[in-house]
Rosetta silent file (secondary structure, phi, psi, omega in degrees, C-alpha in Angstrom):
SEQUENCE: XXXXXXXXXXXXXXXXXXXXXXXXXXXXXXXXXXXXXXXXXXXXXXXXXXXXXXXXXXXXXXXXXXXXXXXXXXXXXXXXXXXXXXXXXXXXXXXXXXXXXXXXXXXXXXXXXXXXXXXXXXXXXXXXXXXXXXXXXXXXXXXXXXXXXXXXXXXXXXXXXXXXXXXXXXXXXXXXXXXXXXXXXXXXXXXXXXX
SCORE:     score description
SCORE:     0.000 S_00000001
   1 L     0.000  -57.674  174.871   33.117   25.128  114.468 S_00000001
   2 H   -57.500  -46.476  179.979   35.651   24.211  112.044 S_00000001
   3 H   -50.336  -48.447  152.956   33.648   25.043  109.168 S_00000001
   4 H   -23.307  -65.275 -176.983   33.474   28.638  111.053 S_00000001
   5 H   -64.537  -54.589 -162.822   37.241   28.544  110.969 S_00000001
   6 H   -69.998  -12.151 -178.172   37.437   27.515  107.612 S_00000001
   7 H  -103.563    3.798  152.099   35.245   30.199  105.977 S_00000001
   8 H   -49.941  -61.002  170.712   37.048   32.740  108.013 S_00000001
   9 H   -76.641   -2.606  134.656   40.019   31.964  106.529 S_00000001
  10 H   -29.939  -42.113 -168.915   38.280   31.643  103.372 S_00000001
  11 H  -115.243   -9.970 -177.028   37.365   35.135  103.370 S_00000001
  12 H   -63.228  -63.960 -172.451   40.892   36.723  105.039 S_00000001
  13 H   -45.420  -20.796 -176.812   42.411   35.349  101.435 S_00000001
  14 H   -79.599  -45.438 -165.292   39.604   36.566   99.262 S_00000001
  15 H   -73.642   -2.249  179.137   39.600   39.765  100.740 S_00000001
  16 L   -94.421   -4.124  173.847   43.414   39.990  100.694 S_00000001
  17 L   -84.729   -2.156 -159.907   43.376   38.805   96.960 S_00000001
  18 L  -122.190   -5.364  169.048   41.079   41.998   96.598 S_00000001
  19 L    57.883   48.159 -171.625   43.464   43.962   98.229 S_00000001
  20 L  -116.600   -3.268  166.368   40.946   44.999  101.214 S_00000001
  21 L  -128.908  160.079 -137.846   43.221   43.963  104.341 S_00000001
  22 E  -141.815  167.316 -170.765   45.853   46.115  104.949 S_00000001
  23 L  -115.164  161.524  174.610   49.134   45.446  108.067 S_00000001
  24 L   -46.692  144.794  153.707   49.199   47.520  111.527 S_00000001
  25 L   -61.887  135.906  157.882   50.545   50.512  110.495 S_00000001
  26 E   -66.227   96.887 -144.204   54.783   51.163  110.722 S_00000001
  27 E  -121.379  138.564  168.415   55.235   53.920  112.266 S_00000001
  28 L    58.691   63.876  167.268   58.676   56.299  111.237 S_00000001
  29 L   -68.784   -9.470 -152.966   59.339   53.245  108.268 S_00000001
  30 L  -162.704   26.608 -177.139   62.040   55.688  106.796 S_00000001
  31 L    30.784   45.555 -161.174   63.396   57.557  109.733 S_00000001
  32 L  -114.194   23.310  170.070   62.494   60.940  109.126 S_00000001
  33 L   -64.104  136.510  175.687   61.066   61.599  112.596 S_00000001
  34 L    93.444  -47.064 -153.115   63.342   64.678  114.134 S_00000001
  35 L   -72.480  114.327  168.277   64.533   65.446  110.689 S_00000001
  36 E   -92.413  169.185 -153.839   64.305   69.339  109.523 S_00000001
  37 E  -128.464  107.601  171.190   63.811   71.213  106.644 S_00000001
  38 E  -121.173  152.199 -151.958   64.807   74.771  105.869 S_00000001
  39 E  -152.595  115.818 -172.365   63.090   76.467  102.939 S_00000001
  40 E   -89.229  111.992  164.397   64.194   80.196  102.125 S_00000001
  41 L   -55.474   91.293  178.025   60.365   81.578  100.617 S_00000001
  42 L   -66.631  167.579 -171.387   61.329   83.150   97.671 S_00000001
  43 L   -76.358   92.017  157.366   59.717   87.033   96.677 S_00000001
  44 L  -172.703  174.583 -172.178   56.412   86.616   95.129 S_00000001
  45 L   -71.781    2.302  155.559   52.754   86.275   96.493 S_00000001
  46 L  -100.120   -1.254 -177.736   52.853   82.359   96.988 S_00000001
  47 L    18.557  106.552 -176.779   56.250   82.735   98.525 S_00000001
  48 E  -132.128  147.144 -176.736   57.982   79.194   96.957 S_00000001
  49 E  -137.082  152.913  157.547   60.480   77.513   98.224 S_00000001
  50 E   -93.384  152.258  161.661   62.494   74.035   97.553 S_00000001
  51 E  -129.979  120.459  143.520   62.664   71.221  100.413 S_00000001
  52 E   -77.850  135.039  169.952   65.036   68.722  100.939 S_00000001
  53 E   167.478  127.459  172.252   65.790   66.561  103.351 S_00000001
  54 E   -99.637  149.700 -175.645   67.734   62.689  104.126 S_00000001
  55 E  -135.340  107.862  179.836   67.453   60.089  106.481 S_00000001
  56 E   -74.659  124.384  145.338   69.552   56.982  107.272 S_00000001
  57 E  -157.560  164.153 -122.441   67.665   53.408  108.921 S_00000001
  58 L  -105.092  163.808  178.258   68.560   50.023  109.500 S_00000001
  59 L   -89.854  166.107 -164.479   66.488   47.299  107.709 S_00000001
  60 L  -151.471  133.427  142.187   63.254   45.801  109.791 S_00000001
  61 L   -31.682  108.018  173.383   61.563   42.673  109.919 S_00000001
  62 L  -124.461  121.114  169.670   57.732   42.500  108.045 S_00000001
  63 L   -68.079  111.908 -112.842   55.680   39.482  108.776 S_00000001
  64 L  -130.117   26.947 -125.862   54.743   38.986  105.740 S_00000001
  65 L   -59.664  -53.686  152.272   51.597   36.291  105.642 S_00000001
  66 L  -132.689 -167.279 -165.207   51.188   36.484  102.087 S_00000001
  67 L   -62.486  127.963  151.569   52.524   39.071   99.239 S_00000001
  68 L   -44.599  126.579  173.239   51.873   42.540   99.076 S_00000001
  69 L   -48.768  -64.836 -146.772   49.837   44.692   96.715 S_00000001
  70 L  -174.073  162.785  165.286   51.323   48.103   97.722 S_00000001
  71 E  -136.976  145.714 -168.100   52.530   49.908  100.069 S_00000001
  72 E  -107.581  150.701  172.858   51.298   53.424  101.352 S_00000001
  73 E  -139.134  105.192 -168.051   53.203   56.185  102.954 S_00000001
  74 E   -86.942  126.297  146.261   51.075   59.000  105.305 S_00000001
  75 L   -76.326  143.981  155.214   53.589   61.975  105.861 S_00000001
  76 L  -116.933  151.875  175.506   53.913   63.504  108.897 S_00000001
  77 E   -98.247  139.701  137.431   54.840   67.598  110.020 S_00000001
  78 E  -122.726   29.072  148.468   55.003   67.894  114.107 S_00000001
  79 E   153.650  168.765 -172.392   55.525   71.529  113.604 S_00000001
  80 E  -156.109  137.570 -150.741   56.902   74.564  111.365 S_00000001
  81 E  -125.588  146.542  170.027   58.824   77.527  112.810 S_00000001
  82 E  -133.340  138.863 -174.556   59.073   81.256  110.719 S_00000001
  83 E  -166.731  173.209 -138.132   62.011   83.406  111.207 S_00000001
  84 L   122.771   80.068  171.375   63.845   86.009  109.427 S_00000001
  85 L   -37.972  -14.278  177.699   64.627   89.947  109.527 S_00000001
  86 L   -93.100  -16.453 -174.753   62.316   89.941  106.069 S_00000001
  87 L   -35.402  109.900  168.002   59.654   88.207  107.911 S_00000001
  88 L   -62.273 -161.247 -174.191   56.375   90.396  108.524 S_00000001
  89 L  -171.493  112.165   51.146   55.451   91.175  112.099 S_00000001
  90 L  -107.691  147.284  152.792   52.955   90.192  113.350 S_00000001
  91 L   -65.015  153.466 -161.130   53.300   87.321  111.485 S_00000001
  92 L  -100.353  144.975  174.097   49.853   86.166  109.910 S_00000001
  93 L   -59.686 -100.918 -134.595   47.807   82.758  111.805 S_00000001
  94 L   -90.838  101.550  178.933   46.781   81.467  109.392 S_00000001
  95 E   -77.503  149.168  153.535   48.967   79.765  106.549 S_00000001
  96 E  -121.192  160.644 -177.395   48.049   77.845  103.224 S_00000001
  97 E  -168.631  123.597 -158.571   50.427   75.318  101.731 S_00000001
  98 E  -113.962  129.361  172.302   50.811   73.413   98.462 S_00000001
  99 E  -147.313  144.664  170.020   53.407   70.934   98.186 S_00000001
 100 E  -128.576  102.391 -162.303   54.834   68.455   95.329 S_00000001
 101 E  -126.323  161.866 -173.461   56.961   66.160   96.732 S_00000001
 102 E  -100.987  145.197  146.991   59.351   63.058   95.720 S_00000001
 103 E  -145.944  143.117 -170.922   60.667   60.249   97.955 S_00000001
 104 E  -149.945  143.729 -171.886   62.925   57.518   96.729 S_00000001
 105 E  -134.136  131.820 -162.415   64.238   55.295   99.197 S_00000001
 106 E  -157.160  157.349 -151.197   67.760   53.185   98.252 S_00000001
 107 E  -140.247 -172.609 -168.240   69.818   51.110  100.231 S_00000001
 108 E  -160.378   82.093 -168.718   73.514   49.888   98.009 S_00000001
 109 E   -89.358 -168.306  178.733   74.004   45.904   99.358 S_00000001
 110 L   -51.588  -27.700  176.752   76.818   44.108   97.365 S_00000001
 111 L   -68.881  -23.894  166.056   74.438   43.258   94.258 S_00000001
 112 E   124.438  156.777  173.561   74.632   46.914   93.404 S_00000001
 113 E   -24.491  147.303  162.191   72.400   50.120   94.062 S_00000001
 114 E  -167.162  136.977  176.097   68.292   49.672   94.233 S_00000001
 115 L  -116.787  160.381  162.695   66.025   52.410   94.502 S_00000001
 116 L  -154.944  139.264 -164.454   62.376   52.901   94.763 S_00000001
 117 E  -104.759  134.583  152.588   60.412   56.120   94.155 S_00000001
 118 L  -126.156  114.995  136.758   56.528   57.647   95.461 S_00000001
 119 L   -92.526  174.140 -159.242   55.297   61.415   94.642 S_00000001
 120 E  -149.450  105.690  169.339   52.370   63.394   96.086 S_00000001
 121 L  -129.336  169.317 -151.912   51.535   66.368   94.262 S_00000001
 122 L    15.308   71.104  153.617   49.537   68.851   95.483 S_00000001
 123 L  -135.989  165.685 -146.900   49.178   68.698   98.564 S_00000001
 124 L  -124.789  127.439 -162.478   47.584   70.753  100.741 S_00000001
 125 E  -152.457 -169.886 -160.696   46.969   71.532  104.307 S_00000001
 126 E  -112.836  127.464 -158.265   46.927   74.481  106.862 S_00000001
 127 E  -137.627  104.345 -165.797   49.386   76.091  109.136 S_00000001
 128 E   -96.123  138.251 -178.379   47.591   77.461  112.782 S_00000001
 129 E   -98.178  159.020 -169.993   50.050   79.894  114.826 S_00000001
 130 E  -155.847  103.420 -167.609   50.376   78.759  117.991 S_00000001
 131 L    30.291 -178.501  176.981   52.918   80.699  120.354 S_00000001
 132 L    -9.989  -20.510 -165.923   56.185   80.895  118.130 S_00000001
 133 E  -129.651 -170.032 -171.783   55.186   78.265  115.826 S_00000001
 134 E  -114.772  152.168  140.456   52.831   76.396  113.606 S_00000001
 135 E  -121.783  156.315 -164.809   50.597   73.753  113.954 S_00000001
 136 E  -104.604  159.355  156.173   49.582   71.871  111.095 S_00000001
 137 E  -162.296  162.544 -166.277   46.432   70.822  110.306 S_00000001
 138 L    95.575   -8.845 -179.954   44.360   68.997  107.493 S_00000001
 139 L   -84.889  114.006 -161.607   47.130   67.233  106.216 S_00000001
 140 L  -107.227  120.985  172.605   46.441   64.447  104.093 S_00000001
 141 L  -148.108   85.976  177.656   49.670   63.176  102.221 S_00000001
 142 E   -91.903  126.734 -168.039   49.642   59.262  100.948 S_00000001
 143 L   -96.386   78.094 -159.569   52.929   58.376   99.091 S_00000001
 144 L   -94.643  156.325  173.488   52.292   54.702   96.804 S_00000001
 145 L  -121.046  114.385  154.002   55.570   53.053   95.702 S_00000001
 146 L  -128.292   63.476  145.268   55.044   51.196   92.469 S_00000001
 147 L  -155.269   99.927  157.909   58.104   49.151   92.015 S_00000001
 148 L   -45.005  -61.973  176.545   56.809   47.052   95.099 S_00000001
 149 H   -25.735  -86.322 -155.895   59.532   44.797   94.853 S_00000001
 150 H   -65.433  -54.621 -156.065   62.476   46.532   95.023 S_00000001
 151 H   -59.275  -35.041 -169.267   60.733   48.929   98.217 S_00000001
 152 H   -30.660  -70.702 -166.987   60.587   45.418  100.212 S_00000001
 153 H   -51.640  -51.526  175.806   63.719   44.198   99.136 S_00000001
 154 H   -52.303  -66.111 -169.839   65.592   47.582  100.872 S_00000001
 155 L   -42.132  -21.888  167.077   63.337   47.968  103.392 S_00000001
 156 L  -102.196  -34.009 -167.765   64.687   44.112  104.492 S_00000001
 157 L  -126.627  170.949  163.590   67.856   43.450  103.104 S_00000001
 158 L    98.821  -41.200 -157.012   70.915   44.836  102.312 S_00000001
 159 L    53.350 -148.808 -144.864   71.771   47.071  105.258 S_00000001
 160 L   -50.649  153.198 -177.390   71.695   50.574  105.870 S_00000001
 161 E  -149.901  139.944  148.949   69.079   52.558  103.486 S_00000001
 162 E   -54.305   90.653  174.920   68.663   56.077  102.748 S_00000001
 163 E  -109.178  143.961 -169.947   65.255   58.023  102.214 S_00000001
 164 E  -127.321  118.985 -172.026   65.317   61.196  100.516 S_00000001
 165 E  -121.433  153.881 -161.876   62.694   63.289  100.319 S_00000001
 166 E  -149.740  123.421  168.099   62.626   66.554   97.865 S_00000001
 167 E   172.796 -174.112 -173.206   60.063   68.816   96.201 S_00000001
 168 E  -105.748  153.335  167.095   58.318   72.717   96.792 S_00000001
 169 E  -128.093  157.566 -161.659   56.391   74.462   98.540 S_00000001
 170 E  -153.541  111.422 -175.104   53.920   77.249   97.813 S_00000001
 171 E   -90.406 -168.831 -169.137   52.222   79.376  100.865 S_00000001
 172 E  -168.670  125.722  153.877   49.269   81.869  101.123 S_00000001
 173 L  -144.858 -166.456   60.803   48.976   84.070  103.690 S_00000001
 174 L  -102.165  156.418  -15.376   48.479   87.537  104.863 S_00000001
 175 L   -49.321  130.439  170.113   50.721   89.261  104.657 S_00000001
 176 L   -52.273  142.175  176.495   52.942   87.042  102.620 S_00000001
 177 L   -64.421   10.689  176.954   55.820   85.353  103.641 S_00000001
 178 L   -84.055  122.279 -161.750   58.534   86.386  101.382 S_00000001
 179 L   120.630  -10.079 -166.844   61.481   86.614  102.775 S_00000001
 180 L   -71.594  159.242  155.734   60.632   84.183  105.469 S_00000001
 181 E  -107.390  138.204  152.941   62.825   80.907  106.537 S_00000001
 182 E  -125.135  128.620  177.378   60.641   78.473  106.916 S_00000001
 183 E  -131.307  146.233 -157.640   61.514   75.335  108.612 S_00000001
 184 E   -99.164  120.508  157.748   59.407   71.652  108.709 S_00000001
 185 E   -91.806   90.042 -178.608   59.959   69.625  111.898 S_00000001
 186 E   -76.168  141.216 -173.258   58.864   66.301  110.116 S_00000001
 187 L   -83.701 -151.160 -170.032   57.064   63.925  111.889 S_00000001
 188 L  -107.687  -43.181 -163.109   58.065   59.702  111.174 S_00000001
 189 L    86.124  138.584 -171.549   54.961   59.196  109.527 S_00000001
 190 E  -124.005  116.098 -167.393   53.389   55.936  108.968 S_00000001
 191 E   -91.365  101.823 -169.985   53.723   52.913  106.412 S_00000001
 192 E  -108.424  113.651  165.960   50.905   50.369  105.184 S_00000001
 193 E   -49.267  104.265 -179.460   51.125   47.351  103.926 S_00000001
 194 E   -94.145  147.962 -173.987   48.109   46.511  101.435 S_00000001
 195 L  -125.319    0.000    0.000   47.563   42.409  101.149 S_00000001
């Protein structure tokens, strides 16, 4: 039995030196659950837009057994709204959408400003009409932070921290959406710990 125990733990550490165990997921690590987006679709047959959008939360406890590799970031949409006198009508079901997005997340304790940065470019998922709105679907969007460190170090210390996320978007439809508002109901999204 003990030997049992010991080549368990034998094998948690190899495989976490191999960077094959991974933490529960975090769910809404950067408080952008709730948070909207609105992105005026400029005139051309991808109808592009910029997105923006900040978030304030509090630092959180990570049990921590030993150090992290990386950390991962899934965005989430829970829905996207179209509106507009330029808008067509009927509006079309089915959307495509390309996005290249930024997030840097910075907190400002007494030691002075620290930041940490992840993009995602192109990516791409689907937009299903559904009464008034969108649902999304297909959307795969993993965010890596490499300055590790420093994401911890906010994400724990410090007190209040900022994430800001920024970058375009580029539709498909028909008929195209130019002229459209479009606005992102962002989900929280979930944050993984690699060991």
């Amino acid at each position: 039995m003990k030997r049992a125990g010991l080549l368990v733990g034998v094998l948690a550490l190899a495989f976490a030196g191999c960077g094959l165990i991974s933490s529960p997921p975090i769910d809404n690590p950067f408080g952008l659950q709730g948070q909207q987006t609105t992105i005026n679709l400029g005139p051309s047959s991808a109808a592009t837009g910029s997105l923006s959008v900040a978030a304030t939360f509090n630092d959180t406890t990570l049990n921590l057994p030993v150090t992290p590799t990386g950390f991962n970031y899934s965005l989430a949409i829970s829905g996207v709204t179209l509106s507009g006198s330029n808008c067509p009508s009927p509006l079309p079901s089915s959307i495509s959408v390309s996005m290249n997005l930024s997030l840097t997340v910075s907190d400002n304790p007494p030691s002075g400003p620290r930041q940490a940065s992840a993009t995602a470019n192109n990516v791409q998922f689907t937009l299903n009409q559904s009464g008034s709105s969108y649902t999304v679907a297909n959307l795969s969007a993993t965010l890596s932070f490499s300055n590790l460190q420093t994401l911890l170090d906010i994400l724990q210390t410090g007190g209040q921290n900022t994430a800001s996320l920024s970058g375009t978007v580029n539709t498909t439809s028909n008929p195209d959406l130019a002229g459209c508002t479009m606005t992102i109901t962002w989900g929280g999204g979930q944050g993984i710990l690699r060991f």
